[in-house]
OpenMM code with the backbone's topology and positions (N, CA, C; nanometers):
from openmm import Vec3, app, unit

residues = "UNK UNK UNK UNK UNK UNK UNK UNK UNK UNK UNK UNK UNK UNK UNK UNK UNK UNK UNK UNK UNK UNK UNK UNK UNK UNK UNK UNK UNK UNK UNK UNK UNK UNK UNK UNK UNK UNK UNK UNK UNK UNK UNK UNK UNK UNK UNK UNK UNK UNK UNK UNK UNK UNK UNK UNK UNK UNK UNK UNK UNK UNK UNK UNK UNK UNK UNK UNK UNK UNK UNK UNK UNK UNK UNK UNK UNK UNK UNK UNK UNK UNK UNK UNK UNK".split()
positions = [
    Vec3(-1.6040, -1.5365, -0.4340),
    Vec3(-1.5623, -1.3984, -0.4572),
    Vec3(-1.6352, -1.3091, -0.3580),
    Vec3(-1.5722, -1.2360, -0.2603),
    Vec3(-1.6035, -1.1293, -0.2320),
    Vec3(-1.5958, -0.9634, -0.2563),
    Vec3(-1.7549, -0.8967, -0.2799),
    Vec3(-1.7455, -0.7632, -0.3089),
    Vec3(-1.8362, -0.7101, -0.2286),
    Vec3(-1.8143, -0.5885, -0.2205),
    Vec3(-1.9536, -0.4982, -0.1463),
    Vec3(-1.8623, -0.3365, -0.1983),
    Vec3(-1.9813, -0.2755, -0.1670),
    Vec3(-1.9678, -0.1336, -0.2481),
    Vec3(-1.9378, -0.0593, -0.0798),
    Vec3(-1.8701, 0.0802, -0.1256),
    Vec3(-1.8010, 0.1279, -0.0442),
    Vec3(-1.8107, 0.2816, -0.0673),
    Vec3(-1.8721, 0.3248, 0.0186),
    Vec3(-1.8592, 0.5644, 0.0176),
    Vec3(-1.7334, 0.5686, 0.0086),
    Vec3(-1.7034, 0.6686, -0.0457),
    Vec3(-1.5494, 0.7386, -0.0575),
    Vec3(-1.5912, 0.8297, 0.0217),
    Vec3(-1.5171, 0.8752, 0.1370),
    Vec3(-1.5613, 1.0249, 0.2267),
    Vec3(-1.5054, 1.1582, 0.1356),
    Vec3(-1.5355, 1.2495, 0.1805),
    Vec3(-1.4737, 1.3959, 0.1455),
    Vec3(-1.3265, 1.4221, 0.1137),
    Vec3(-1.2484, 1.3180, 0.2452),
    Vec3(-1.1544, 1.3058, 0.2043),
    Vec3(-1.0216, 1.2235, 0.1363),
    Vec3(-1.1398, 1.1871, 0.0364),
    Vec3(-1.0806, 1.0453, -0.0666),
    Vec3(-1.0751, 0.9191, 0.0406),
    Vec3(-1.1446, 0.8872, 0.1152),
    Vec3(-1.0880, 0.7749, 0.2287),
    Vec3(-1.2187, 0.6355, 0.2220),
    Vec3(-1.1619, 0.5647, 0.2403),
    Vec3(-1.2524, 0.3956, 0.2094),
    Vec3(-1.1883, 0.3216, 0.3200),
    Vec3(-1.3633, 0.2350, 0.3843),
    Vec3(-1.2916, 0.1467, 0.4801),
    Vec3(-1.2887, -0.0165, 0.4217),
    Vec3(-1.2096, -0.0508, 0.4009),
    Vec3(-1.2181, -0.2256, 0.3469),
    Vec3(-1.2683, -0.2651, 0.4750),
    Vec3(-1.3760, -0.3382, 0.4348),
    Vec3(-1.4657, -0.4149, 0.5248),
    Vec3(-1.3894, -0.5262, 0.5817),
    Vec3(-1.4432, -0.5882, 0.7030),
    Vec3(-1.3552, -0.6359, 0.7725),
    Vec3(-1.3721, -0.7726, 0.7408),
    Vec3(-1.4374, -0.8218, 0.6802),
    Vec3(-1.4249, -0.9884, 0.5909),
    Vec3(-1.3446, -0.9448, 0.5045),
    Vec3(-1.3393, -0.8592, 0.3763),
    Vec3(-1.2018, -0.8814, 0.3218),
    Vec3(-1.0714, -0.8178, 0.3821),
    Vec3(-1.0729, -0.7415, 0.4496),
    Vec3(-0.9049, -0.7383, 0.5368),
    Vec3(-0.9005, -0.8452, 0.5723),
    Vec3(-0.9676, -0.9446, 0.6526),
    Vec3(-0.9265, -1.0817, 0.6632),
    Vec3(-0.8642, -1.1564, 0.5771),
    Vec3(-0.9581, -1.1809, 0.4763),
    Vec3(-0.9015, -1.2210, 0.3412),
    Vec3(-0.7911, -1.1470, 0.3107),
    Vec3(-0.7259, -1.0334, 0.3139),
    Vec3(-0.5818, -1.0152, 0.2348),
    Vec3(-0.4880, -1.0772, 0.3291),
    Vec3(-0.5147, -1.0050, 0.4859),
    Vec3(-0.4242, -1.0683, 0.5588),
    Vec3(-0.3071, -0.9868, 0.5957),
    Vec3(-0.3127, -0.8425, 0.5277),
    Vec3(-0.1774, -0.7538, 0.4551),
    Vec3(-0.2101, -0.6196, 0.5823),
    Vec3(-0.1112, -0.5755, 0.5669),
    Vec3(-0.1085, -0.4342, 0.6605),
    Vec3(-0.1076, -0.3168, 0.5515),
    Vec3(-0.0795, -0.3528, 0.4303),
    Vec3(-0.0960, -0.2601, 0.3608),
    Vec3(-0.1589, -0.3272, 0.2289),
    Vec3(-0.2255, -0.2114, 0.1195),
    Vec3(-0.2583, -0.2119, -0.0067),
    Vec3(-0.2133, -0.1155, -0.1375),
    Vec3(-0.1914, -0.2342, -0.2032),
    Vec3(-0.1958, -0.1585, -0.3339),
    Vec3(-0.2843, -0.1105, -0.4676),
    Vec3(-0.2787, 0.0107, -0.4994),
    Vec3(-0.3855, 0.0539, -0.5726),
    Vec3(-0.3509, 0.0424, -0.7085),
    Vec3(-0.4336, 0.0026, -0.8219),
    Vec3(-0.3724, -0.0008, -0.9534),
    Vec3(-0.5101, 0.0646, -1.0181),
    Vec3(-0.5322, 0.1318, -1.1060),
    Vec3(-0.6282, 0.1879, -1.1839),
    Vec3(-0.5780, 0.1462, -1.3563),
    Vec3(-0.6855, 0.0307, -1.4099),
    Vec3(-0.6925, 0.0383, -1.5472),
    Vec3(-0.7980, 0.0955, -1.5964),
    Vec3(-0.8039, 0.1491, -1.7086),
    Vec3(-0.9532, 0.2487, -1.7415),
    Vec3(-1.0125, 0.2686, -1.5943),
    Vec3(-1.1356, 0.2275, -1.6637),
    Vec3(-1.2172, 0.2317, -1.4947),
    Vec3(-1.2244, 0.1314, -1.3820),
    Vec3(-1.1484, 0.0445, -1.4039),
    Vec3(-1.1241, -0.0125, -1.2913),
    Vec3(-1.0226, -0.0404, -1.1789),
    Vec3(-1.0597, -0.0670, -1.0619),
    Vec3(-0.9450, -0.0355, -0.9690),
    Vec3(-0.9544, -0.1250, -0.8579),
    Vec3(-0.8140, -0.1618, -0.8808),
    Vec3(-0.7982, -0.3376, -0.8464),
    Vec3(-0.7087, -0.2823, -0.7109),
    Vec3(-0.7160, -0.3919, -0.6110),
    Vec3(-0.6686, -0.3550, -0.4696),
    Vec3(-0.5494, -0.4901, -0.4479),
    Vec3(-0.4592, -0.4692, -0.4176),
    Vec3(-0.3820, -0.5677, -0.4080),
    Vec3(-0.3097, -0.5845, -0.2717),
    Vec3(-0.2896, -0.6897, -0.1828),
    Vec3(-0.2388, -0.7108, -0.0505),
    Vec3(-0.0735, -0.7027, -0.1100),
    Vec3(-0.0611, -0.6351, 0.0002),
    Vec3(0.1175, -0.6388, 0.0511),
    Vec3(0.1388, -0.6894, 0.1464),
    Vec3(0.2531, -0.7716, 0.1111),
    Vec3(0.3203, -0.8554, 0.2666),
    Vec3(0.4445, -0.7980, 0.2733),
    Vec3(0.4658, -0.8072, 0.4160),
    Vec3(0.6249, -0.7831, 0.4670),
    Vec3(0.6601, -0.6364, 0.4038),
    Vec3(0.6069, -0.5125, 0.3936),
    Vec3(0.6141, -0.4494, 0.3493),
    Vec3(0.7498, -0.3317, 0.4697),
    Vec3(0.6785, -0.3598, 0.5695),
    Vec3(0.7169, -0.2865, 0.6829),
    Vec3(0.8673, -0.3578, 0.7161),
    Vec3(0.9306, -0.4859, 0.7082),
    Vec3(1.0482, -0.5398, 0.6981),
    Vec3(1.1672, -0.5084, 0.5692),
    Vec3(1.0582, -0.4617, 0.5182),
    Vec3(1.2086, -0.4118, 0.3961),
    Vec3(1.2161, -0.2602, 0.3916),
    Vec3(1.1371, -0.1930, 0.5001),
    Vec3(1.1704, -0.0027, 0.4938),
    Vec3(1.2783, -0.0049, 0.6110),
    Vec3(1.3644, -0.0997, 0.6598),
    Vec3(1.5063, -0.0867, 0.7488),
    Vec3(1.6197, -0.0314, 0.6801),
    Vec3(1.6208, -0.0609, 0.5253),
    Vec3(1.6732, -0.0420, 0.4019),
    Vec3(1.6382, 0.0977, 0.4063),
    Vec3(1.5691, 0.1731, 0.4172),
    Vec3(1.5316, 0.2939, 0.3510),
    Vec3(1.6049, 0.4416, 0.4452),
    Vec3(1.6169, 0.3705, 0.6111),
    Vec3(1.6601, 0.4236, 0.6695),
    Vec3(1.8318, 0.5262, 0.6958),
    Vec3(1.8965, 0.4424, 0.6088),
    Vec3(2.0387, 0.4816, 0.5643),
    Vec3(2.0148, 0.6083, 0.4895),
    Vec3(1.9367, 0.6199, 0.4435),
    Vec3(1.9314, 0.7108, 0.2986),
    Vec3(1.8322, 0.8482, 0.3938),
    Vec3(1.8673, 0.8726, 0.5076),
    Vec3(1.7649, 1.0177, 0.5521),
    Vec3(1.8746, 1.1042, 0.5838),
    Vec3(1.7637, 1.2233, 0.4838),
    Vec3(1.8761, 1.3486, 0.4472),
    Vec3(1.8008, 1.4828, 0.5124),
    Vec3(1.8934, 1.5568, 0.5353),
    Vec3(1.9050, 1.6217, 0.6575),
    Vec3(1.7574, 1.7637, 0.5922),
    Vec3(1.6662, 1.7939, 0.6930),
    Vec3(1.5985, 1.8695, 0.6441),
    Vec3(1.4530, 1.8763, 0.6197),
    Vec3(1.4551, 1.7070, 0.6000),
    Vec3(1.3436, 1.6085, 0.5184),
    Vec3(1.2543, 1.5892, 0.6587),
    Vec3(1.0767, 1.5330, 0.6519),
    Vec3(1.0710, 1.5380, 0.7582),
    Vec3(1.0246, 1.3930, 0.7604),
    Vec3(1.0310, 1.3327, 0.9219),
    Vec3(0.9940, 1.1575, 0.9554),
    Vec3(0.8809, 1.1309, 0.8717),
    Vec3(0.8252, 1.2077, 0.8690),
    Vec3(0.6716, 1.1886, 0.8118),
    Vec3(0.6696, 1.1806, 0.6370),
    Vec3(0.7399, 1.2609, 0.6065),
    Vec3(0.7527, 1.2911, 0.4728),
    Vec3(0.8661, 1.1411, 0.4148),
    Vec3(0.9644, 1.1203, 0.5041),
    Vec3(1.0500, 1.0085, 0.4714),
    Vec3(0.9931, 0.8286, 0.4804),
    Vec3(0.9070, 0.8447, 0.5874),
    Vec3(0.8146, 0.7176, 0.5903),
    Vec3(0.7187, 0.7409, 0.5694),
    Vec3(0.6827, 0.8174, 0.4560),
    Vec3(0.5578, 0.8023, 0.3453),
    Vec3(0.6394, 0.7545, 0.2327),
    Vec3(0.7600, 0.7990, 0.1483),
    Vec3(0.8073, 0.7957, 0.0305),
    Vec3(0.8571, 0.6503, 0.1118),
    Vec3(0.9067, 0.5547, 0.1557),
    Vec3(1.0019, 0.4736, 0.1778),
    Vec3(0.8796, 0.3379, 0.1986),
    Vec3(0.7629, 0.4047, 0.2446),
    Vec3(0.6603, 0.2835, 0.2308),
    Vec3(0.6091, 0.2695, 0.0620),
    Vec3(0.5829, 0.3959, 0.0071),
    Vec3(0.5358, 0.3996, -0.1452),
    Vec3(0.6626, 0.2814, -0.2329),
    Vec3(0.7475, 0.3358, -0.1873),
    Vec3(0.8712, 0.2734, -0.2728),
    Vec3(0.8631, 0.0819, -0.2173),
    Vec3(0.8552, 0.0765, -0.0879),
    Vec3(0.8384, -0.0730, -0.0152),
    Vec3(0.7376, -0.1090, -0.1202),
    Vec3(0.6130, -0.0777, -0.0878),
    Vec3(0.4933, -0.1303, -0.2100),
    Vec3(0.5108, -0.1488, -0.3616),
    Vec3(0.6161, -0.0301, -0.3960),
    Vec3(0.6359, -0.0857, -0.5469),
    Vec3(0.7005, -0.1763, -0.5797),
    Vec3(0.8550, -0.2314, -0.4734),
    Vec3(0.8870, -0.3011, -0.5251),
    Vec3(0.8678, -0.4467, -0.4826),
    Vec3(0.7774, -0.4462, -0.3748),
    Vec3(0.6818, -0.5796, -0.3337),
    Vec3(0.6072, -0.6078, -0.5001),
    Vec3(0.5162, -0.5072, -0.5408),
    Vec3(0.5072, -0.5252, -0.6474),
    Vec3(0.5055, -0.6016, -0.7702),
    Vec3(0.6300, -0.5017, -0.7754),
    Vec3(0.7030, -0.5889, -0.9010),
    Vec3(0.7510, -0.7002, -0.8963),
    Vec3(0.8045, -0.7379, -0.7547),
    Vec3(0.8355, -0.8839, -0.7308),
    Vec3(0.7099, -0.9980, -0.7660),
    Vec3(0.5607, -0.9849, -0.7364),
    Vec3(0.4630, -1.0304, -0.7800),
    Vec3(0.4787, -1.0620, -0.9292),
    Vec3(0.4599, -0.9351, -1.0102),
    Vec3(0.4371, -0.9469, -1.1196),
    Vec3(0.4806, -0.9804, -1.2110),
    Vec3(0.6484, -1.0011, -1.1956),
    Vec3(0.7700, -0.9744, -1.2593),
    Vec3(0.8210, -1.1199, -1.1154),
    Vec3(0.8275, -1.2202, -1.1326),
    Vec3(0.9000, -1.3381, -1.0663),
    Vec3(1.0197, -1.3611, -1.1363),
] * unit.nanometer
topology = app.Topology()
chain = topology.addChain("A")
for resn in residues:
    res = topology.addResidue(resn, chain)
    for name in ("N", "CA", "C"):
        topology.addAtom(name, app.Element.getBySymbol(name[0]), res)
């Protein structure tokens, strides 16, 4: 098992140390909070299923604002695919 303790900066921000980014292996993470604890979970292929998300951009909205919501949504339903087989 690997752990080590970690500063949160000013602006909510944490660096996963670079032995466990190895260990996930993932370009992205997922955050889950039960009571007080808060479990980090690797995502795979996350970035291959937001091609899907691209059909759906509506006029107004901005790149930034659309590939934030379209990665949140990628992660959830990586997710649930985990948890829910």
């Amino acid at each position: 098992m690997t752990t080590a303790a970690i500063k949160i900066t000013r602006k909510g921000q944490v660096t996963i140390p670079k032995e466990i980014r190895e260990k996930l292996r993932a370009e992205a993470v997922y955050f889950e909070v039960v009571d007080d604890t808060v479990m980090v979970r690797a995502v795979r292929d996350a970035a291959g299923s937001l091609a899907g998300y691209a059909k759906n951009v509506k006029p107004g909205v901005s790149m930034r604002h659309m590939k934030e919501r379209a990665w949140e949504e990628s992660v959830r339903e990586k997710t649930r695919k985990k948890k829910h087989p």
